[in-house]
SETOR-790171 format. One record per residue (C-alpha): x, y, z. Coordinates in pm, whole numbers, plus 50000, padded with zeros to 5 digits. Example, Ala and Ser with C-alpha at 12.3 -4.5 7.8 and 13.67 -1.06 7.14 Angstrom:
2
512304955050780513674989450714
END
This chain:
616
489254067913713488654073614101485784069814316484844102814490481114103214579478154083014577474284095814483472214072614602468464080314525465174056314573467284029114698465944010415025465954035215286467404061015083464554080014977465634113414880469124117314716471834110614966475534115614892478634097715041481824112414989484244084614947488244085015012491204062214911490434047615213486624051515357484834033415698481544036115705480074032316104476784031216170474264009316421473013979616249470293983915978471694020915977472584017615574476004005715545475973973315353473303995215141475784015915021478413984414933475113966014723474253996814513477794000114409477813963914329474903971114109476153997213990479693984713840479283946313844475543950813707474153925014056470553917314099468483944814172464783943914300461323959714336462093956514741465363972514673462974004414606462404028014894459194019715073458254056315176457904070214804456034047514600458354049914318459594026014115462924042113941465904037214147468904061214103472624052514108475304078414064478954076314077481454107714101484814105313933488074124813883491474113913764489634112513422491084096413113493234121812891491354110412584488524083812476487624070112078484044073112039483874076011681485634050111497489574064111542489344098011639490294107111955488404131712208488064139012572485184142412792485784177612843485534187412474482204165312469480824187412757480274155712997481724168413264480754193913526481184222813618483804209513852485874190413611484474156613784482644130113588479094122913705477494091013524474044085813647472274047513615468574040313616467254011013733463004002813636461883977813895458353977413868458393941813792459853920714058463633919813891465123952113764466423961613500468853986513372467134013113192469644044513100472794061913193473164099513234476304124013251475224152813484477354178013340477804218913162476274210812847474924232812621471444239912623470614261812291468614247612090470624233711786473604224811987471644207212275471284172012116474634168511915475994136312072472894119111933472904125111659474234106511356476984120211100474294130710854472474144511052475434164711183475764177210878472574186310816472584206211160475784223711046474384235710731471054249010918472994267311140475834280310875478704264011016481374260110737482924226310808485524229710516488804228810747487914196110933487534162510863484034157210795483984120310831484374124311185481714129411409483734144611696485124170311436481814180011348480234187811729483654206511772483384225411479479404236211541479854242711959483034258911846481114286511565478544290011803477874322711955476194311812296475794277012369474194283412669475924258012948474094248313172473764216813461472134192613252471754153413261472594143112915471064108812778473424083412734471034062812514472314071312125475044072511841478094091111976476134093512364475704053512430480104047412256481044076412536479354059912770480974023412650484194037412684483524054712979482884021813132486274008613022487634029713225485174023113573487444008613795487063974513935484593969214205485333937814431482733935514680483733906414999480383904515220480693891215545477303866615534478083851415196477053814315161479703787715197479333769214854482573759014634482483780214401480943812214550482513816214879484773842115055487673822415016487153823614634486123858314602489463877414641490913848614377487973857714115489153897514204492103889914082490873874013795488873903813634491523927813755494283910813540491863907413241491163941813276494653954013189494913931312936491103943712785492233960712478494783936012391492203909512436489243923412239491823927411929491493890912003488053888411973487753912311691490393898511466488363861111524485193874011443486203891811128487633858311018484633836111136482473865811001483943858410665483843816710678480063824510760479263843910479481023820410250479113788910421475823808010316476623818609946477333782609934473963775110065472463798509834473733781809521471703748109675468703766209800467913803909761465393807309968467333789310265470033812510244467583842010236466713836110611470053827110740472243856110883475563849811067475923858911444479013851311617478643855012028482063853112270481693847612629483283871412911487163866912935486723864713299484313833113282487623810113145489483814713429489473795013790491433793714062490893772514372492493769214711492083735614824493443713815173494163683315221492193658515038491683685914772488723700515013488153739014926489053758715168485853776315170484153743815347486523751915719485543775515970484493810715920487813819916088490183803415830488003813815539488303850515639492023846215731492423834515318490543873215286493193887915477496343870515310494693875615006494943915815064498263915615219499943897614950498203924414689499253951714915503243937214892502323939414530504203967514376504113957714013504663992113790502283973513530499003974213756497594003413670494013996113630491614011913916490313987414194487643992314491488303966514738484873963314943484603947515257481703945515476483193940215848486723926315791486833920816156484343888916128486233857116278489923875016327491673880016640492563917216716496413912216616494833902316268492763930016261495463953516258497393933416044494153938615776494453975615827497893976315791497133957015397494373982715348496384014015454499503996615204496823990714932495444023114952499374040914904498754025414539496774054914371495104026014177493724011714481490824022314732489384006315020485914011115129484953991515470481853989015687482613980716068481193977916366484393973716587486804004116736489953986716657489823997716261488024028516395490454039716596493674034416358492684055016106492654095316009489364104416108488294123315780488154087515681485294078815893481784081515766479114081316047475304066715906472644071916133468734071216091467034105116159463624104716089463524065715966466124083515720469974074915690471984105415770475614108315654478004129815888481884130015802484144122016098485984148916060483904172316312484364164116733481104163116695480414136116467483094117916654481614116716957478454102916799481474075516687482744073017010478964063217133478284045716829481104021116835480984015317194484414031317251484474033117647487464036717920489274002717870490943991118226493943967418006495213999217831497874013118015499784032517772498794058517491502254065217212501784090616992503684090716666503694109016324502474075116090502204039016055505824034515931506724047516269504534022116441506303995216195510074010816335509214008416696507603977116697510263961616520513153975416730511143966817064511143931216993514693927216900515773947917197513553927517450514873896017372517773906417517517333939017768514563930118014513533963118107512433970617715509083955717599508103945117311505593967917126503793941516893503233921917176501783947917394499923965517161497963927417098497373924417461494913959617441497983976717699500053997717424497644013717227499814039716942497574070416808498844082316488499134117116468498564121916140494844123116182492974124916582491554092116650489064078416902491914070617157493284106717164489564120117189488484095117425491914096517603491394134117647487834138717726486454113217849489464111418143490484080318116493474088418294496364070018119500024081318068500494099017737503604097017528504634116517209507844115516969507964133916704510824135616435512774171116456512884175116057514784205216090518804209416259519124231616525519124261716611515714259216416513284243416649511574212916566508274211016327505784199116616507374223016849503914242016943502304209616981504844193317177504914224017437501064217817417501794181017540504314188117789501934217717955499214191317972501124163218182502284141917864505824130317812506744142817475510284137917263511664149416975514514128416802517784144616759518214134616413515684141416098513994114016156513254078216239514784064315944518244081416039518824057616328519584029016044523314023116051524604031515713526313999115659522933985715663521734008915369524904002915151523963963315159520533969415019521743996214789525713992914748525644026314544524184044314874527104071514905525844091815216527834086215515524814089215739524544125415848522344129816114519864152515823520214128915539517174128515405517534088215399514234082015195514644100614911518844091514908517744056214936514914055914681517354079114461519904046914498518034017314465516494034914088520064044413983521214007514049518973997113834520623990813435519594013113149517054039013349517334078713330519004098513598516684104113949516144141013872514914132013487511874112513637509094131113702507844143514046505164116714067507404091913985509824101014295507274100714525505994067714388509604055714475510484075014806506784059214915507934024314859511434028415038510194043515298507634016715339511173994115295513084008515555510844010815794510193969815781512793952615598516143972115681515073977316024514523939216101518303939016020519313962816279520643944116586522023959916921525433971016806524073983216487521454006816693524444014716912526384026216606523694051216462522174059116853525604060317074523634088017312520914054917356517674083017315515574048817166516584025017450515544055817676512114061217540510844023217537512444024717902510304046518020507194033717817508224001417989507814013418348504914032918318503633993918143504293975718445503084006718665
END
């Protein structure tokens, strides 16, 4: 399941209920004290059941009751809630209106610890009476409710509980659906919600003030991440573990006691077998020590955070097919302790991890340089109005200027150079080309290398960021560049040609490559090594991802055609070769090889003229 909006209610300064939408990939900016880190603790409450407390209440109501409420989609297809009959949410009425899952949590904290005290699906339930209360109730008393309301149950199985709701929602005339929060507290109410929970995704919460202790520290977070998210794919394969132990140690018990009984009856009488397992997750460690086996965790703040960041770069070159379980990776300020070039090297894990559909990213930060890199429908602005947090999506000018202010984003004298391309992967082409041309042309720079000295800043296109806005309104007076790829062969003109007139009337230098795309500029003999059944012969429209991706599956032994896997699948696959191409075939290009696929030199000539306008 997928994270898609937050409810917080009653929880510090969120009095009244407050929603945050949340994204594959979500910053939340905000002022210190705004509410940020709020929203990162109530979901660790919330999935990983953390401390919660009467000063975790809001002080402006009075109340004691704290409300929790996550949003889901990409619901399971079915769940077992009674014994081994299957169902889905949507037959159980627990969803909305919407087709999203709502689970609500309530929290008492009127002493000074809190306590869990129900779950609630907000959902179209029915609401006549006699069909109103089914999911609590118990098989006889099903039954009972059937034959009150004449519902002939003789075509379904009536050992089944699930049969039985179906069968009396599905004879009734009106069940009268309506918005409803339905206890989670009973019989065939508290399995769904069991299940339901077996299907949360993981929540991994990395705090930037945690205590420096061995076994508690940043540096062991991630490690204890990956922990529960490996046991969690393993779950049901692992509690058929448990079961199948406790059914035999069930049995040696109740022999051990009919044994006692034959010694002493009345001993036996008070003796009743309970067998207890600990959490899979607790029998697992894993520790990164130094020299003299000293945990890393006990170094600087600097080298613990840069374990943080290797830790999500080597899950974001993760692309096991058996991963499938759901994972929130939160981080509050991954910027702490890192120089800028790691920064970006952070977002560029977080924007990999995030490609993963079983992967999102939620971030609080206080710095532009994640701000800046990202579409801006990912932003989330918190402010207080009133001595009340306010949410605003970045997707408005106007909320971004309150960013702009917010983050401090002001005319920066080092930049010297704004590049405007389509996406990250052509950030990762440029950059790489750049530095193998400037070791050896002196009039090219190197991109990586400028871009860490604040001079080359690159403004993705595929969402406005603070640059751009900044850059344009705020008249900072910079040379603009744009390249865009042509997608289509002449005559046709290129996708982004009203934009790039748009550019071009406004004083910008914009191109538009004379091939698809990026990606065509590889030589060919540079695809047929990585994929020697790669038959193209390099036209200049190739579509190079998808004929690469296409390859690289076919080579593979034993798998179905390319056009027998299904659509999701491709993309899956043209994602990941793209992502390929774009970093490891292009570090292979050298000079000839670029002269080969670019004879007319337009690359050389557009990080020439980025170059002078560098040194201007």
């Amino acid at each position: 399941m997928k994270l898609v909006e937050v409810k917080l209610t009653n929880f510090r300064s969120y009095s009244n209920e407050t929603s945050i939408v949340i994204d594959s990939l979500t910053l939340l900016v905000g002022r210190n004290d705004a509410g940020k880190s709020s929203i990162l603790d109530a979901l660790d409450i919330y999935f990983n059941e953390a401390t919660i407390e009467r000063d975790d209440c809001c002080v402006w109501t009075g109340s004691t009751e704290v409300r929790i409420a996550c949003v889901f989609d990409d619901l399971p297809e079915s769940i077992v809630i009674d014994e081994q009959h299957p169902t889905t949410l949507q037959q159980e009425y627990l969803v909305r209106a919407d087709g999203k899952l709502e689970i609500i949590k309530i929290y008492d904290c009127t002493a000074a610890k809190g306590k869990f005290s129900g779950a609630y699906a907000f959902a179209k339930h029915p609401s006549a009476t006699g069909t109103d209360d089914l999911l609590s109730l118990k098989l006889t008393e099903l039954k009972s409710k059937a034959q009150q309301l004449q519902v002939d149950l003789n075509s379904i199985n009536q050992t089944a509980k699930a049969k039985v709701r179906g069968e009396i929602w599905a004879q009734s005339q009106n069940l009268q659906l309506k918005d409803r929060e339905v206890s989670l507290k009973k019989e065939s109410a508290k399995d769904a919600f069991d299940q339901i929970q077996k299907y949360m995704p993981v929540y991994a919460l990395f705090k930037s003030d945690r205590t420096s202790t061995d076994q508690d520290a940043e540096a062991q977070d991630p490690l204890k991440a990956a922990i529960k998210e490996a046991i969690r794919r393993r779950e049901s394969e692992l509690n058929g573990v448990i079961a199948d132990i406790k059914e035999e140690l069930t049995c040696v018990a109740a022999r051990t006691v009919e044994k006692i009984r034959e010694l002493s009856p009345d001993l036996a009488n008070q003796l009743n077998p309970s067998i207890k397992s600990k959490q899979w997750d607790s029998l697992f460690s894993v520790m990164l020590t130094g020299e003299d086996d000293i945990p890393i965790n006990k170094r600087g703040s600097g080298t613990r955070r840069l374990v943080l960041l290797s830790f999500f770069r080597a899950m974001a070159e993760d692309t096991s097919n058996e991963k499938d379980t759901g994972i929130i990776y939160a981080v509050e300020e991954p910027e702490t302790s890192q120089h800028p070039s790691h920064q970006l090297l952070l977002l560029e894990a977080f924007e990999q991890l995030v490609e993963q559909s079983r992967c999102q990213v939620l971030l609080t930060t206080h710095t532009p340089t994640l701000a800046r890199r990202v579409n801006q429908s990912y932003l989330r602005l918190i402010t207080q109005q009133a001595k009340r947090p306010l949410i605003e999506d970045g997707s408005s000018d106007t909320t971004l200027d309150k960013i702009v202010r917010t983050l401090g984003v002001l005319p920066d004298h080092d930049v010297k150079v704004f590049l405007g391309v389509e996406g990250k992967h052509d950030i990762s082409f440029l950059k790489k080309i750049s530095s193998m041309l400037a070791k050896i042309e002196t009039d090219i720079p190197d991109f990586e290398r400028e871009e860490a000295s604040g001079r080359l800043v690159f403004v993705p296109l595929s969402g406005s960021s603070l640059e751009l806005w900044v850059n344009r309104l705020q008249g900072l007076n910079r040379p603009e560049f744009y390249l865009t790829d042509r997608d289509y062969p002449q005559p046709k003109q290129p996708k982004y040609h009203q934009q790039i007139t748009a550019w071009t009337n406004r004083g910008c230098t914009a191109w538009v490559t004379s091939k698809r795309e990026l990606e065509n500029y590889i030589d060919v003999s540079i695809l047929r090594k990585k994929a020697p059944n790669y038959a193209e012969t390099g036209a200049d429209f190739d579509d190079v991802p998808v004929l690469f991706a296409k390859a690289i599956y076919e080579s593979t032994q034993g798998v179905s055609s390319w056009d027998s896997l299904p659509k999701e699948k491709q993309k899956d696959k043209v994602s990941n070769a793209k992502k390929r191409l774009n970093s490891e075939l292009v570090s292979e290009i050298t000079s000839q090889l670029l002269s080969n696929a670019d004879p007319n030199d337009e690359i050389r000539g557009w990080l020439r003229q980025i170059g002078k306008a560098l040194q201007a």
